[in-house]
N, C-alpha and C positions, 0 to 999 in steps of 0.2 A: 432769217426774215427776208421775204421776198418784197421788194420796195419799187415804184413805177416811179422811173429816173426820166429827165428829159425835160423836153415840149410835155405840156399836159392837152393838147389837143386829142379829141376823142375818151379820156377818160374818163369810165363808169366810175362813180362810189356808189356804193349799195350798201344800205343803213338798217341794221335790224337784227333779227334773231338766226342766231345759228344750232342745232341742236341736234341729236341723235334718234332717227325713226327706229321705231322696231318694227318691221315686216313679219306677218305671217309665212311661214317656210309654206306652206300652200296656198291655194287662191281658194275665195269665193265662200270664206267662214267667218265667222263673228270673230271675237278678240277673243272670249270664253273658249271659241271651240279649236283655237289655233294651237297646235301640238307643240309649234315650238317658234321661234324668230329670230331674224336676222338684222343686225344692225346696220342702220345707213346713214351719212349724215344727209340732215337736211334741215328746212327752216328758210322760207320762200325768199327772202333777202339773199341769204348764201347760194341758194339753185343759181338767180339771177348773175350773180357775181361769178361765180364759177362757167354758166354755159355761155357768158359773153368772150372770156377766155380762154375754152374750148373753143369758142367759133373766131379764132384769132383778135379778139378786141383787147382794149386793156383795162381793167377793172380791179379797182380796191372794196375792202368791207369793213367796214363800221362797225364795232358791237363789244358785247362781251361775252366772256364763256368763262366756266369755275375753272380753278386751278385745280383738277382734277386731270383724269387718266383723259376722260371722253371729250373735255375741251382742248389738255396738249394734242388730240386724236386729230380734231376739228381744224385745228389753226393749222397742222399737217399738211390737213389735205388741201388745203387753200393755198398753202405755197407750193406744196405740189403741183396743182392746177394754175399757176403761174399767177395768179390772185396775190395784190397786191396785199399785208398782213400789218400793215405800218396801221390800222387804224385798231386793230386788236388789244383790248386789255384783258386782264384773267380779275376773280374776286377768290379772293383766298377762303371767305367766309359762306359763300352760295356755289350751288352743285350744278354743272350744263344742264340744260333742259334734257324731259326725254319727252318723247310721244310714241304712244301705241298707236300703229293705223294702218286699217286692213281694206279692201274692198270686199264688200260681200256679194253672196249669190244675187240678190237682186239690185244690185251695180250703185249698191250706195256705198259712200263712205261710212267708217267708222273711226273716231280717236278718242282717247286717251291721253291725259297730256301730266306731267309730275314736273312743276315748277311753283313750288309755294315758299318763298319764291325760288325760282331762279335766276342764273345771273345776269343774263342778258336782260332782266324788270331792272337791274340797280344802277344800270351804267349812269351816270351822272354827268351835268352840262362841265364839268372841269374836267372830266374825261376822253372829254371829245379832240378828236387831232386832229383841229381850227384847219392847219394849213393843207391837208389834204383834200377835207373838203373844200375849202377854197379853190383847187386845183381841176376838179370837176367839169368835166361840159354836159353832167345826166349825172344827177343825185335822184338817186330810187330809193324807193322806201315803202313800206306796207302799212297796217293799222295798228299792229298787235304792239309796235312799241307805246301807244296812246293808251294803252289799258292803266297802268299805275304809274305810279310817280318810286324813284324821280325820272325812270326811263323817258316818258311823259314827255318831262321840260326836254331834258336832251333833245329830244326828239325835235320840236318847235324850235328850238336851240339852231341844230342842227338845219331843219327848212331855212331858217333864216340867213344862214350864213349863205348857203349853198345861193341862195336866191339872190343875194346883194352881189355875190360873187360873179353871177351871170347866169349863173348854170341853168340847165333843163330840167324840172323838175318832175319826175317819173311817179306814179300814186299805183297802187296794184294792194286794194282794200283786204285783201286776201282774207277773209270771212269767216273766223274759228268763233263760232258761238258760246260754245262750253267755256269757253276763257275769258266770257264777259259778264259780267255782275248782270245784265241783262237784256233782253234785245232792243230796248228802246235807247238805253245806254251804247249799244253798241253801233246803233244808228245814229244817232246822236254826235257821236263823237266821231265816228267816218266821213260824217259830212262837215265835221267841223272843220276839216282841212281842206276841202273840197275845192274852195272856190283858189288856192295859192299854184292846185298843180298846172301843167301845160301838156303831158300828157295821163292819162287815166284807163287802164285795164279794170273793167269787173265782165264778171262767169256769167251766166244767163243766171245762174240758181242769185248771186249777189242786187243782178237787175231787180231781179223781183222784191228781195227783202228794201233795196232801196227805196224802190218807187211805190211799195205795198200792191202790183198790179202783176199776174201772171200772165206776162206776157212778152217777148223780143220785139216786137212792132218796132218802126220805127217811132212812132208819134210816143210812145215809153220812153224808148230807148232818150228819145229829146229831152225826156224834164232832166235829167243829169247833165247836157250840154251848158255851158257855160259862156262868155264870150271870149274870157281867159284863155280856153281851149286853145291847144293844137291839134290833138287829136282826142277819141274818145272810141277805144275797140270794146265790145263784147263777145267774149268768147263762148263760142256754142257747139265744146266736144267735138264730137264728130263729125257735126255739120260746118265746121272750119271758123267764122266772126264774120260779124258785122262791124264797120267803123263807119265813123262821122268826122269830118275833117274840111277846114275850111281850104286847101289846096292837097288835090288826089296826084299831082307829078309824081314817079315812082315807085309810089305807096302799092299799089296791088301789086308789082311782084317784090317786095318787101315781103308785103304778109304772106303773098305764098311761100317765102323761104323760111318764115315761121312757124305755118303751120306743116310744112317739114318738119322742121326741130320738134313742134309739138308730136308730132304722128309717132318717132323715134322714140318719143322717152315714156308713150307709151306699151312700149314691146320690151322692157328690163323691170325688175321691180328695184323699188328706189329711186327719189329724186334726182341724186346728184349722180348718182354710177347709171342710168338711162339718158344722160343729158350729149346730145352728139357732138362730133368734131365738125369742121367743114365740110370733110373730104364725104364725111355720110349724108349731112344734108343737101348737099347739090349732086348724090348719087341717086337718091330717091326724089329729086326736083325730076331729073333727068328720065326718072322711069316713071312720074306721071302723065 
């Protein structure tokens, strides 16, 4: 078990679902036409946890995973990846999540997902390890643990402490439809949290379902601003983000060493094994 000793100054907890992609061994085909795949871990909470720690920070993860092959696989590579593992439990009774998911030839996603349930849905508010999150100075978190109970309560659970504690509370809506009873539900519930976080990532594709308006604008981009707010980025692929933020002091070459790290992990396939070290994102800061 790898455990974050010490001062807790700086420390990420990142709260949520850890799981195994299967990659298409080619690009640019449906999931049907894919001849064979490649397993990867990933599950947007664990990317976050793992590439803060790549990028020398110190970060724990929150969650659960079956007592299976593919979840002793998962907690592996998290202490591998010097990811703090003190918040991990296993369910002896439910299987790790899997997800199918490919980009196709006309640059959409596709996924597939097999957790009915899985175990990262049952972690439960007596499962949670209080004093870690307590330790926090940036509790992250995404939507998908809000989908059912009792991961749910944990999850509220969980904001709560983190938020009494001091912490910074990090929101990254991360937007799997197919995994929602339904899109109004799915909105519904995204926004339920909405107003606790201080800072807030969504995709230009998320701006849209939020606000119901296709569009980045800024006068859009505002009805999700808050006064809560610290910051509020949308990300926009290859055109790099947009944020809102009531004090910009160092913030623009922040985001540009992110959108680094983004640029990198799109040249590997796989979340977490495209995800860079330092030494590669201030080597491509450097050749922009």
């Amino acid at each position: 078990m790898v455990t974050v000793n010490g001062d807790a100054t700086g420390l990420v907890v990142s709260f949520g679902e850890m799981l195994i992609d299967f990659v298409p061994t080619v690009s640019g085909v449906s999931l049907a036409e894919a001849p064979g795949f490649l397993k990867a871990p990933g599950g947007a909470p664990a990317n976050v946890a793992i590439a803060v720690a790549r990028l020398g920070g110190r970060c724990a993860f929150l969650g659960k995973l079956g007592d299976d092959e593919f979840g002793r696989m998962l907690a592996a590579i998290l202490r591998d990846n010097g990811v703090d593992d003190s918040g991990v439990t296993f369910d002896a009774g439910a299987r790790t999540a899997l997800a199918f998911v490919t980009l196709r030839a006309d640059g959409e996603r596709e996924f597939m997902f097999y957790r009915n349930p899985s175990a990262d849905m049952l972690l439960t508010e007596a499962e949670l390890n209080l004093d870690l999150i307590r330790k926090a100075k940036v509790f992250h978190y995404g939507s998908i643990s809000l989908i059912t109970e009792p991961c749910r309560s944990a999850h509220l659970k969980a904001m709560e402490v983190a938020k009494e504690a001091g912490a910074l509370l990090s929101y990254d809506p991360n937007l799997r439809l197919p995994l929602w009873p339904s899109a109004a539900e799915a909105r519904e519930q995204i926004l339920s949290i909405w107003d606790a976080a201080d800072i807030i990532k969504v995709s230009d594709v998320e701006l849209e379902f939020l606000t119901g308006t296709d569009s980045v604008e800024d006068e859009v981009a505002m009805r999700l601003w808050r006064p809560s707010l610290k910051l509020l980025l949308v990300t926009l692929g290859d055109k790099g983000c947009k944020y809102y933020t009531k004090d910009e002091k160092k913030l623009r070459e922040l985001l540009r060493f992110a959108n680094a790290c983004g640029a990198i992990t799109t040249t590997k396939k796989g979340a977490i094994p495209s995800l860079p070290n330092l030494s590669e994102a201030m080597q491509l800061m450097e050749r922009a």
